[in-house]
C-alpha positions as CSV (number, residue, x, y, z in Angstrom):
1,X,137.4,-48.2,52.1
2,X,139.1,-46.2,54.6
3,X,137.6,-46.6,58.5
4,X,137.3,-43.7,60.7
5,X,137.0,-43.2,64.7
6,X,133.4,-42.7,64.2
7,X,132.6,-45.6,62.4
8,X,132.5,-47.9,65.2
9,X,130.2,-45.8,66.7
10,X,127.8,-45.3,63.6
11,X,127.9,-49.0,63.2
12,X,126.2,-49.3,66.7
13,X,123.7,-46.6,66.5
14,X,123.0,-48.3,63.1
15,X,121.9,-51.6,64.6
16,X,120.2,-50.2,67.2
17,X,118.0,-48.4,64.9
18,X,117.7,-51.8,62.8
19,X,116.8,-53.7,66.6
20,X,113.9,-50.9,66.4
21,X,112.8,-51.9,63.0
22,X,113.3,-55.5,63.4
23,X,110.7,-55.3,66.9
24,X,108.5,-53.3,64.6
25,X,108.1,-56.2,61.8
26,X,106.2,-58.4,63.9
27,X,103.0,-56.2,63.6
28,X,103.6,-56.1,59.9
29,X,101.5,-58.5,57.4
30,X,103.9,-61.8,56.8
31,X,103.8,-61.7,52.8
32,X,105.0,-57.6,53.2
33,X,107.3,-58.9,56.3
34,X,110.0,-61.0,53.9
35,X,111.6,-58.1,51.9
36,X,112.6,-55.7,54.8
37,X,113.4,-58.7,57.0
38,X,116.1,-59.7,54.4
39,X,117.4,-55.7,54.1
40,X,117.3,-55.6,58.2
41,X,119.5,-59.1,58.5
42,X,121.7,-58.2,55.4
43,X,122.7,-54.9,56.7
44,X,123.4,-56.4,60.1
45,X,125.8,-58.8,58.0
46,X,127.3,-55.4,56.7
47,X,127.6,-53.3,60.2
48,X,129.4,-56.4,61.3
49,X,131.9,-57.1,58.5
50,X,132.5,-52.7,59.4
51,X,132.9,-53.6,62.7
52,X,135.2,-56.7,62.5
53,X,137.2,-54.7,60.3
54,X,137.4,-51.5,62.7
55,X,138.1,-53.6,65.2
56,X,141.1,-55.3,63.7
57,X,142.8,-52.3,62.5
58,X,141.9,-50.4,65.7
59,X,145.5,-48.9,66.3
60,X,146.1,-47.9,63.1
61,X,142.5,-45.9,62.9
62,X,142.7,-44.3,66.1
63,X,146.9,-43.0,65.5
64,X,145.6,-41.3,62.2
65,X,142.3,-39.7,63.4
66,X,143.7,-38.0,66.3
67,X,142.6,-34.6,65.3
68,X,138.7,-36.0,65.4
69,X,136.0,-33.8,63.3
70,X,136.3,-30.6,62.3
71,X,133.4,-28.0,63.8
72,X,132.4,-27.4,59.6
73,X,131.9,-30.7,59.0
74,X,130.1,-31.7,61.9
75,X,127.6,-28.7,61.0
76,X,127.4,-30.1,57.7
77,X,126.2,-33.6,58.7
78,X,123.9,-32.4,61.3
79,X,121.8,-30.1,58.9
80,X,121.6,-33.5,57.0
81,X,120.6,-35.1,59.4
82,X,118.0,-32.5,60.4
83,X,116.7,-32.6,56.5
84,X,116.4,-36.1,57.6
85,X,114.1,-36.0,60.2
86,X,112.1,-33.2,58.8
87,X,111.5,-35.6,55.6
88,X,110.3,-38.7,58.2
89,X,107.9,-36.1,59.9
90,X,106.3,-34.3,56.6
91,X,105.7,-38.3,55.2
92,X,102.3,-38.8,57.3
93,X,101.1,-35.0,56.4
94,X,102.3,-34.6,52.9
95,X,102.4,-38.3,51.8
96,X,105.0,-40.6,50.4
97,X,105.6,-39.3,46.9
98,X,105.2,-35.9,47.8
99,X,107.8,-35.6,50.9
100,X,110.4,-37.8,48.7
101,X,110.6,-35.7,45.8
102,X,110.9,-32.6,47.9
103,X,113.8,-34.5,50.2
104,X,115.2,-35.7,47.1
105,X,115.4,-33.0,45.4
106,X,117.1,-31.3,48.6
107,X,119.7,-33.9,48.9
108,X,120.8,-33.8,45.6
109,X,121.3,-30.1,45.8
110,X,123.1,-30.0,49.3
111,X,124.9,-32.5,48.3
112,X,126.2,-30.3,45.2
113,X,125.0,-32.1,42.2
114,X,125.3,-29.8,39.5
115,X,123.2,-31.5,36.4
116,X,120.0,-29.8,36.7
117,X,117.5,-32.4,34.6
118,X,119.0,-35.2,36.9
119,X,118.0,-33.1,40.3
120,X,114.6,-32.7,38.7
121,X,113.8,-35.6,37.0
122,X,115.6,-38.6,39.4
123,X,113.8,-37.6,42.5
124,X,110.5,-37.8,40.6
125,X,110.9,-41.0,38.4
126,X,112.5,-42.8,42.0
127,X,109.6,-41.5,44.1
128,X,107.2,-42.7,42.2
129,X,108.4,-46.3,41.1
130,X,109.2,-47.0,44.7
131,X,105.8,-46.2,45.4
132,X,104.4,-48.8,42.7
133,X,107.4,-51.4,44.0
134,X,105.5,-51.5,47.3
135,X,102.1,-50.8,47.3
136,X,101.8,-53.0,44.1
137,X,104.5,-55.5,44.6
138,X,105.4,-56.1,48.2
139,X,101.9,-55.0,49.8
140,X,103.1,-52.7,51.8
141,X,100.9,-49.2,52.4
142,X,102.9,-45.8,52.2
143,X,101.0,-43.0,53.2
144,X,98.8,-41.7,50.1
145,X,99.2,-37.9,51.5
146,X,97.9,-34.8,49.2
147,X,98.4,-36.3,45.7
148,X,97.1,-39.9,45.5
């Protein structure tokens, strides 16, 4: 895996957000509260092995990426990112299932995937069986929305 300037930076903004959602765990039933806690520490264990690793080869990162981002790619992630928060706003009004399918099916077509049956049927089949994982499974209530 080849590091980038940004990296470093993505790492922290990463575990921020993670600080957010470990804070946010203490309100949560204990028997829903063990599978995110272990996602939350293990991708701490991740952002730091990035980090580490950033910060070892630090000179050799920064003397290849001295042009920075292009303006094109930039755009690119921030529309993303945008679909992003668009998705984590329509999940209260248009429920779980619904809002995934619809952001899934987006992603996989920005994102260029050009097998049709997979960017109709994949968003669909995921949606729905993360949805049994953890309202059946790990207790934890999604927001039931328009459909269910």
């Amino acid at each position: 895996m080849r590091l980038k300037k940004w990296d470093l930076l993505i790492c922290i903004g990463l575990a921020l957000i993670l600080s957010i959602f470990a804070v946010d765990l203490g309100n949560t039933n204990p028997a829903a509260r063990t599978y995110p806690m272990v996602m939350v520490i293990a991708s701490y264990f991740f952002i730091a092995i990035i980090a580490i690793r950033w910060i070892i080869n630090r000179k050799q990162i920064l003397a290849e990426s001295v042009g920075g981002m292009s303006g094109k790619r930039f755009l690119y992630i921030a529309i993303y990112c945008a679909a992003i928060f668009a998705y984590i706003m329509l999940i209260d009004k248009l429920g779980y299932v619904v809002s995934t399918v619809i952001f899934g099916i987006y992603s996989l077509i920005y994102l260029k995937n050009r097998n049709k049956v997979v960017t109709a049927v994949l968003p669909v089949v995921a949606a729905f069986l993360l949805y049994f994982l953890f309202s059946k499974f790990l207790f934890v209530r999604l927001p039931a929305g328009i459909l269910m």
